[in-house]
SETIBA-175690 format. One record per residue (C-alpha): residue in three letters; y, x, z. Coordinates in steps of 0.001 Angstrom, whole numbers, padded with zeros to 6 digits, always signed. Each point is the difference from the previous one (the first is absolute). Example, Ala and Ser with C-alpha at 12.3 -4.5 7.8 and 13.67 -1.06 7.14 Angstrom:
2
ALA-004500+012300+007800SER+003440+001370-000660
***
This chain:
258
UNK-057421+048777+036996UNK+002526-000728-002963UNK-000625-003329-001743UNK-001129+000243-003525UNK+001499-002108-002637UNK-003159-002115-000005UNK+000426-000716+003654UNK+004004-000685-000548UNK-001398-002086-002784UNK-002496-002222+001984UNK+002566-000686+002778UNK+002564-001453-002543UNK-002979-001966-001460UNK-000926-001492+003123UNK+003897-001000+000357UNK-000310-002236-003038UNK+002231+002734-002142UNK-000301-000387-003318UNK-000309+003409-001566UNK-000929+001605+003089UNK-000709+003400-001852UNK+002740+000331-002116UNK+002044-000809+003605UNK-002368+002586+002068UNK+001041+002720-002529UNK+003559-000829+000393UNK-000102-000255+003753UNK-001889+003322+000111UNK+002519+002308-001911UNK+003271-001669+001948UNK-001999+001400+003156UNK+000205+003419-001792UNK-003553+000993+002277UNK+001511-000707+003313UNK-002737-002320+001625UNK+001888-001907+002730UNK+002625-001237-003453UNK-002250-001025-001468UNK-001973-001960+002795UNK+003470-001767+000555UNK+000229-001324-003904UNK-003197-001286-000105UNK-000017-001849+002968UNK+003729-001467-001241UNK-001374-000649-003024UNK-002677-002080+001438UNK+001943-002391+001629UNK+002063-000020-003498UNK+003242+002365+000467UNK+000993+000114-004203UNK-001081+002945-000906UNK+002652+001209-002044UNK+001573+000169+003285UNK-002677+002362+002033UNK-000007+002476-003497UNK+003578-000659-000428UNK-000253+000087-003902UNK-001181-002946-002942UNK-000442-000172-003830UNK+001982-002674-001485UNK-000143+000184-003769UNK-001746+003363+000091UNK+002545+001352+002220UNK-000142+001353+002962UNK+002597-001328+002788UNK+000702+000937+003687UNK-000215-003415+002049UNK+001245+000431+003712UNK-002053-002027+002597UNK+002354-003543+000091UNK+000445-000262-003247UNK-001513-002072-002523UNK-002754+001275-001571UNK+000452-000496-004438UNK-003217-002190-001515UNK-001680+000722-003029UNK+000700-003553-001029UNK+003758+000898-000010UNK-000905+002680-002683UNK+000125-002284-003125UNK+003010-000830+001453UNK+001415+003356-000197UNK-001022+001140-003379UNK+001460-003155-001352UNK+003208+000910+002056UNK+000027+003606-001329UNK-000678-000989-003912UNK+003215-002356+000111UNK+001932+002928+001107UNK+002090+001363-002495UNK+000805+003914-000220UNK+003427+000651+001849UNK-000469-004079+001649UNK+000329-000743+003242UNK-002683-001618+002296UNK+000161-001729+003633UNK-002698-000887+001936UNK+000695-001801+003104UNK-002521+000269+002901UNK-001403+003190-000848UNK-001908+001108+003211UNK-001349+003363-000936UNK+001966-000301-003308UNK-002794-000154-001972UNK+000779-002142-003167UNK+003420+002079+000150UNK-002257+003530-000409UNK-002009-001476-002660UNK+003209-001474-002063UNK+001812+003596+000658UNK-003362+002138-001028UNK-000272-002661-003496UNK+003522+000674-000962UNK+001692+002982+001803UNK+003205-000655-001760UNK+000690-003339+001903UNK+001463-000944+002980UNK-002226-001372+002437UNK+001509-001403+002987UNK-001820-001641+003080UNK+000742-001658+003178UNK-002022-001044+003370UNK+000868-001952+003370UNK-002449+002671+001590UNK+002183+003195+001052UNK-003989+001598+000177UNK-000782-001230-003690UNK+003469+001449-001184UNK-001185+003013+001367UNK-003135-000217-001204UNK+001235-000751-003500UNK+002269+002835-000016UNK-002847+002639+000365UNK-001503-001213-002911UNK+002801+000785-001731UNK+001960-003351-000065UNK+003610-001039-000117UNK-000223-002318+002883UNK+002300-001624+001783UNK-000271-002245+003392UNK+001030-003644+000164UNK-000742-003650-000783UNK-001301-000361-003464UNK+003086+001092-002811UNK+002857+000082+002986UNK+000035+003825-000130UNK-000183+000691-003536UNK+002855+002474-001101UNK+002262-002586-001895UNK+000311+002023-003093UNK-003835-001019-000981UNK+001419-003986-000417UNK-000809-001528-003102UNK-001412+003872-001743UNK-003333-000979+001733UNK-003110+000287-002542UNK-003147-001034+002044UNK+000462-001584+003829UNK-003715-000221+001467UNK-000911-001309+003681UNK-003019-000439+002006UNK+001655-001793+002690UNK-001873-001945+002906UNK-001581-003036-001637UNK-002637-000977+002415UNK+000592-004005+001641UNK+000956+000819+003862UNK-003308-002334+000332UNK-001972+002123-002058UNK+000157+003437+001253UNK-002659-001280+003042UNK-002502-000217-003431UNK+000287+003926-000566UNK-002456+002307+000848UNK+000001+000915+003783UNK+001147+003558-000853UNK+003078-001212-002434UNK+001065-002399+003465UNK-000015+002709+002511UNK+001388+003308-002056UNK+001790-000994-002629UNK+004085-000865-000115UNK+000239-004075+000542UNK+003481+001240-001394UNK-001675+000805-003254UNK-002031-003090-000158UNK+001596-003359+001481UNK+001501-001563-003041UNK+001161-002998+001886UNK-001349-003519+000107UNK-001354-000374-004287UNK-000445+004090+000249UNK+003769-000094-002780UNK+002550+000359+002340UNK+000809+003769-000697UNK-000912-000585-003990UNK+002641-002757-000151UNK+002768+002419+001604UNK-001241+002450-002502UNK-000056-001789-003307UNK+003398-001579+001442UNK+001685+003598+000381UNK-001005+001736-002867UNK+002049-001409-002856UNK+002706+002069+001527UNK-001639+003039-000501UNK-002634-000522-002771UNK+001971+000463-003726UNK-000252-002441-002815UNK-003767-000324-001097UNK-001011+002110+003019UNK-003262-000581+001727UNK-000935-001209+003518UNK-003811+000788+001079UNK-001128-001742+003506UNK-003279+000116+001358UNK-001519-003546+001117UNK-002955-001989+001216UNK-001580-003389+000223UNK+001649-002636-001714UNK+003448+002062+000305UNK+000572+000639-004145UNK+001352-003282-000694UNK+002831-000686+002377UNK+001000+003632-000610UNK-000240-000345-003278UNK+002120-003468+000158UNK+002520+002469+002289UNK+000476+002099-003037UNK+000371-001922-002489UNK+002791-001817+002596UNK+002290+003273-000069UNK-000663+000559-003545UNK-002741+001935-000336UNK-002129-001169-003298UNK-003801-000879+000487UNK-002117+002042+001901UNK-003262+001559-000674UNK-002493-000146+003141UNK-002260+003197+000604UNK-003376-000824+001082UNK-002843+001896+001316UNK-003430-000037-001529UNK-001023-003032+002321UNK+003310-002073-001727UNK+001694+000118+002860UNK+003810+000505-000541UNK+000982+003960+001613UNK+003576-000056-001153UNK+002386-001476-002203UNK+002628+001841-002705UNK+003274-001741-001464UNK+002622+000992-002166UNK+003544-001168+000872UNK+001365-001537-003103UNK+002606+001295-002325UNK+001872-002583+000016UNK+003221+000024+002463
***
């Protein structure tokens, strides 16, 4: 007998998903009425494989992305993030965003303002991948180190959701974040700023005069970044928060001044 959506539903439920009907109708169409496919997602989504990664697809910003099982699966709390990214970009400018995974504040940057260059680079030879599908000039390395060299000091908006977890921390996450998702993607080192540091550090060579650098952050993490900035000249920054108050991200604009 086929399961119905309800039944799909009420085993999701039982899982502790949280919108276990809007996931049994998503679950149900990537089996595509094939009942042994879609035994197999349920039961991986039960024991909490992401499941962008059993339907192979997400909507970030209203757009739909492919995300390959491995990679890092884009948050709706990164949206704001994006919109603010794509809304600094000027027509013809050029954007970076450094640890892209599926590339998905690079598609939403490139859909805003088709005229710009939106460039994008991974550690993950699957995320590059990934990132390319959806239509992303991706490239793989550490942070900026493969960036064509043509794009220093022309760059408009540099964004970056790099790993800013503690090490210490991570054993805090849900059970299902812990055993699926990248560590290489979340581990952001002892205070959870390691990769932010190298980040804010490197991207005065590439970033223009009153260009913008967007990171996303956590905890108690806007102040020493912020303190980073204004370091390598970057003027005062203006913390994002969430509708809690809790700081999301953080946007700077590198001063005009040489």
């Amino acid at each position: 007998m086929d399961l119905l959506p309800l039944d799909v539903a009420r085993i999701l439920a039982e899982a502790g998903c949280i919108a276990p009907a809007e996931e049994a109708g998503e679950l149900i169409r990537a089996a595509e009425g094939d009942r042994a496919v879609l035994d197999d997602l349920v039961s991986r989504r039960v024991v909490g494989e992401p499941l962008a990664w059993l339907t192979g697809a997400t909507t970030f910003c209203g757009q739909g992305l492919v995300v390959s099982p491995g990679v890092y699966v884009p948050r709706p709390q990164t949206e704001p993030l994006a919109r603010r990214a794509a809304s600094l970009l000027p027509p013809e400018g050029v954007a970076v965003d450094l640890c892209t995974g599926a590339g998905a504040i690079a598609a939403v940057m490139s859909a805003a303002v088709p005229s710009a260059r939106v460039v994008a680079t991974d550690l993950d030879v699957v995320a590059v991948r990934c990132a390319r599908r959806n239509g992303v000039e991706a490239f793989e390395g550490f942070l900026d180190d493969p960036l064509p060299t043509e794009l220093g000091r022309t760059v408009d908006v540099m964004t970056a959701v790099a790993p800013y977890v503690p090490t210490d921390s991570i054993r805090l996450l849900p059970r299902d974040v812990q055993a699926y998702e990248p560590r290489l993607a979340l581990d952001g080192g002892t205070e959870g700023t390691d990769l932010m540091a190298e980040i804010v550090r490197r991207s005065t060579r590439w970033l223009k005069r009153g260009g913008r650098l967007l990171l996303e952050l956590g905890g108690e993490q806007a102040d020493p970044i912020g303190r980073m900035m204004r370091e390598v000249g970057f003027e005062p920054a203006d913390v994002m928060t969430d509708d809690a108050g809790d700081a999301r991200a953080i946007c700077a604009r590198l001063g005009t001044a040489p």
